[in-house]
N, C-alpha and C positions, 0 to 999 in steps of 0.2 A: 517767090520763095528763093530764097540764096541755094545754092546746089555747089555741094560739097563734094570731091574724090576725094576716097581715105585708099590709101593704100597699104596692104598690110592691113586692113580690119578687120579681119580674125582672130589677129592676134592677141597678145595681151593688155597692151597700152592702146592699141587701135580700135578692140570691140568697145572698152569703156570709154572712149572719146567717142564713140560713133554716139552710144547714149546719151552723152552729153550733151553733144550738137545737134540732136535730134531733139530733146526737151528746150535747146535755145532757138527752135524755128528750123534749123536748115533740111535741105533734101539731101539724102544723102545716097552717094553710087560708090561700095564697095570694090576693090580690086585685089586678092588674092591668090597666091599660088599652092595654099594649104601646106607649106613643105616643112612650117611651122604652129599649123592649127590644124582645128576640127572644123568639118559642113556642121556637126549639130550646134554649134556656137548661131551659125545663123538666124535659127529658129530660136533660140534663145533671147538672141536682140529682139526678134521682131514681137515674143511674148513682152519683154521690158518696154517697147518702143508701141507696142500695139499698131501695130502697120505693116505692112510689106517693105522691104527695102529691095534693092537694085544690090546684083552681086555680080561680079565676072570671076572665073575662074581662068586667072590670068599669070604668064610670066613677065612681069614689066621686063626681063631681058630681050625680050623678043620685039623689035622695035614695031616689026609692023601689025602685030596685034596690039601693041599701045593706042599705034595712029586709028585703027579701027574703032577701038572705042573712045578715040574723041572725036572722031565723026561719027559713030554710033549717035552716044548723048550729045553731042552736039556744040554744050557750053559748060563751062566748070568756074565758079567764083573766086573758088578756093581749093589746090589740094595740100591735103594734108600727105605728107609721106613716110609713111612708119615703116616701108615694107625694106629687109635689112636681115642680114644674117646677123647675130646679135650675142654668142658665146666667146666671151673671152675666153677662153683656157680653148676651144677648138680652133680660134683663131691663129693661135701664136703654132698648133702645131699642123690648118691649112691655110697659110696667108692665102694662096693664089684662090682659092675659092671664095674666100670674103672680098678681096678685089676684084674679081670679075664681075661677081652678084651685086655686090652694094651699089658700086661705082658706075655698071651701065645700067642699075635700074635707075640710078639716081638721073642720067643723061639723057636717056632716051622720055622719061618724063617731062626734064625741060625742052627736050628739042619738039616735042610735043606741045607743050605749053605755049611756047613760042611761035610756034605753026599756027595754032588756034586759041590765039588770044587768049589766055587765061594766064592772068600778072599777078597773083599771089601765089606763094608756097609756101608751109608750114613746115618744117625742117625738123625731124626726129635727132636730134643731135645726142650729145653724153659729156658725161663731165670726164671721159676718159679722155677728152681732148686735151686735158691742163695736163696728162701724163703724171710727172712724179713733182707735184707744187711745191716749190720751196717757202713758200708762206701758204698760210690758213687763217683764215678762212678762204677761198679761193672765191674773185669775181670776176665779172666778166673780162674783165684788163689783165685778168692776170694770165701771163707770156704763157702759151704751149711748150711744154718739155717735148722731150720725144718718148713717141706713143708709146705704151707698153706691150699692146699689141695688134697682131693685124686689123683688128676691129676699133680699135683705137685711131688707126691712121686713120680706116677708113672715114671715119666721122670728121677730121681734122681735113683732110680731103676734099672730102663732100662739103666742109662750110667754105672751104676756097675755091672750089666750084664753083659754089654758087655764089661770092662775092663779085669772082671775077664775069659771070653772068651777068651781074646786077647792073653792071659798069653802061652795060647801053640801055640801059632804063625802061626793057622790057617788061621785068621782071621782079618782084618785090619780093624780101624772103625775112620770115620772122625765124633764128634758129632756138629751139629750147633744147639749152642744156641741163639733160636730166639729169637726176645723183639717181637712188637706187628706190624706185617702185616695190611698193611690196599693198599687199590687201587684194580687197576683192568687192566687187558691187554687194551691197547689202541684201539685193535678192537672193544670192549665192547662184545665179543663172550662170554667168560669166567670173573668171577668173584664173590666175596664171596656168597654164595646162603645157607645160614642156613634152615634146616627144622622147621617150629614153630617159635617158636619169639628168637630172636637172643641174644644171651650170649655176642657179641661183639662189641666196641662201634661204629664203624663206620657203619654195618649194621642199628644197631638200628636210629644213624641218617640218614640215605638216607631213611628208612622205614619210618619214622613220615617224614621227608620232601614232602613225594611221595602222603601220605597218610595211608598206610598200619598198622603205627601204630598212635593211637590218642596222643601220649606223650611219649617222654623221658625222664626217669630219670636219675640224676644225684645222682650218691650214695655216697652222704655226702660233705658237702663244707665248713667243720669243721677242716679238717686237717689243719696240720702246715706245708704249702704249701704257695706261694703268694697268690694266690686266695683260697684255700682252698679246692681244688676239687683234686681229685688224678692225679701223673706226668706217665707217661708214656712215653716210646721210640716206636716212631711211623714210622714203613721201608715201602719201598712201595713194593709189593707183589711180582715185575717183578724185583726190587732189590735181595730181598731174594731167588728168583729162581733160580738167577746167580751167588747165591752161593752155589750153590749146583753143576755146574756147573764145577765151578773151583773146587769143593774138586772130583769130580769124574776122572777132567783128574789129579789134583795133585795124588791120586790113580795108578790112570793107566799108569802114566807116572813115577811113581815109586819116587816122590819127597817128599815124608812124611817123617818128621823126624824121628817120632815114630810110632808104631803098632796102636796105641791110641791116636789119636787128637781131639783138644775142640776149638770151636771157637766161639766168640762172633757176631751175625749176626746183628746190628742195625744200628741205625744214629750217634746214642754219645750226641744226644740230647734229652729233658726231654720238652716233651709239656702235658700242664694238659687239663683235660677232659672239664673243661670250654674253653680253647683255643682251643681245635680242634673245639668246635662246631661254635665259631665265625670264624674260617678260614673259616670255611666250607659255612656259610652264607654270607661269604664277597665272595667268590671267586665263590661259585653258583648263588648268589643274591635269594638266600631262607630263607626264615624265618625259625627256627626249635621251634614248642614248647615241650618247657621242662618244669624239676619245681624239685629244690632239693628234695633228699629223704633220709633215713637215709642210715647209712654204710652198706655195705653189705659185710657178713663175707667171710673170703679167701683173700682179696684185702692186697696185700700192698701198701703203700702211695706212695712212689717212689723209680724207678727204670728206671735208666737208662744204656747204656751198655758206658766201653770202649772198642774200635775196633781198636787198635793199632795191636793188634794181626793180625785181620782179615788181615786190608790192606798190612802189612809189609810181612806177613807169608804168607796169603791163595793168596794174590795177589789182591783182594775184597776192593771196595769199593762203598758204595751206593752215587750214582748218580741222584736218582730223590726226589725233594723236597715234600712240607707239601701242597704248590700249587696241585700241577702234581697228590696227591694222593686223596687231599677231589674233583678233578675233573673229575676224572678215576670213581672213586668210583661214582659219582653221572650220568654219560653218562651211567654203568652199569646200577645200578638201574632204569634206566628209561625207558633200553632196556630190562628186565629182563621180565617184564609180556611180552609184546610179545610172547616171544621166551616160556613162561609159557604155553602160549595159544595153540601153538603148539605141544604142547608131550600129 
């Protein structure tokens, strides 16, 4: 059986890839440090996945509990690396804590990797990497601006990292660059679970719709946009899992063209933060209060991906709609305090 490290699968893009690669065959050995998720997420997978899985309760900053557990387990096919401090807006006001974390989890993985044989890595990347794109739809060629913020570089970083890793052909790296996840597993077991009040739009609406939070803001509806509110490319979360998916068997199945691949994970389409929240109230039959606010720095105005690459190359295309995601997302949210109640 192929044996997978996910790191950071607890999280919210990692517990639903963990599912996903568990239904395509692999074994899989969790690695997180919680400082972003829940233990009850665990049991959760393993209700979804009906099995026992492999967890460490680990800081990949700590080089030599890394090495531990790859002579622990022994051999790894493939890892995936999700694990990342990942708030923009905290980002820009603690760079030195996104660079210390992101940068030597992401090192001490590969000097591991390196050590003990294991030549793939799946690269949690973002589309914050194009910064502020002077053309849209944005692809994989299109030039990096400069990040907007700490957690921006950090990604733009880490894939030159890992280019210049690649160079002695250790090492083979698929990176997927995400646009913006939003939804929830259909079970409603798993899905986005921010600690504190949420950095990300679709939490923050299911939270003011539930109650949890009194108001959402809308940071600025000034731009030079139709409406004025910022565009976004919005995938649904069990989309983006199953691309990760495909870059691990295109890996393992020895189909890459290069050492080094980049791929763009989204829809291709650009919905702004005013329209997600009316899908979301036509398709729940919830009110949401909001109330403009001014801009908030890091944001760029739009950004959207082309996925020509994806579909043509990685085999990948997203399949679930704008519907399917503000409805996933709101079943979660509703089943979320329960399941709170209980841990």
């Amino acid at each position: 059986m192929k044996k997978a490290l996910i790191t950071g699968g607890m999280g919210y893009i990692g517990s639903h890839t963990v599912v996903e690669l568990h239904e395509a065959g692999y074994d899989i050995v969790i690695v997180d440090n919680l400082s972003n998720s829940r233990l009850f997420i665990l049991n959760h997978l393993e209700k979804i996945c009906k099995k026992k899985i492999t967890f460490y309760e680990l800081d990949l900053c700590d080089l030599e509990k890394v090495e531990a557990l790859f002579v622990t387990e022994k051999h790894f096919d493939v890892v995936v690396h999700f694990a990342a401090y990942k708030a923009v807006g905290e980002s820009v006001e603690q760079p030195l804590k996104y660079y210390q974390n992101n940068l030597t989890s992401l090192t001490n993985v590969l000097v591991c990797m390196e050590k003990y044989a294991c030549q793939n890595i799946v690269f949690s990347s973002s589309c914050t990497v194009y910064g502020f794109p002077k053309q849209l739809p944005v692809t994989e060629e299109t030039p990096f601006q400069k990040a907007l913020s700490a957690y921006g570089s950090t990604k733009q970083m880490g894939e030159d990292i890992l280019e210049k890793v690649v160079y002695n052909k250790k090492i083979k790296v698929i990176a997927l660059r995400y646009f913006n996840p939003v939804g929830a597993h259909h079970s409603a077991l798993i899905g986005e679970l921010p600690l504190g009040k949420p950095n990300n739009l679709m939490p923050f609406i299911t939270q003011t719709a539930i109650g949890k939070q009194d108001q959402l803001n809308v940071w600025g509806n000034d731009y030079d946009t139709p409406d004025g509110s910022c565009i976004r490319d919005y995938i649904h979360v069990v989309d983006l899992a199953k691309a990760h998916v495909k870059s691990c068997d295109r890996m393992l199945q020895k189909n890459t063209n290069d050492d080094f691949e980049v791929f763009n994970v989204g829809t291709g389409k650009g919905i702004s933060v005013l329209e997600m929240i009316h899908i979301f109230e036509q398709e729940n039959k919830v009110k949401i209060n909001f109330k403009i606010a001014n801009r908030r720095e890091g944001d760029a105005i739009v950004m959207y991906a082309d996925t020509i690459k994806a579909n043509s190359v990685l085999g990948w295309k997203a399949e679930k709609n704008l519907s399917d995601m503000v409805i996933d997302s709101w079943r979660w949210e509703q089943n979320v305090a329960s399941f709170l109640t209980t841990v």
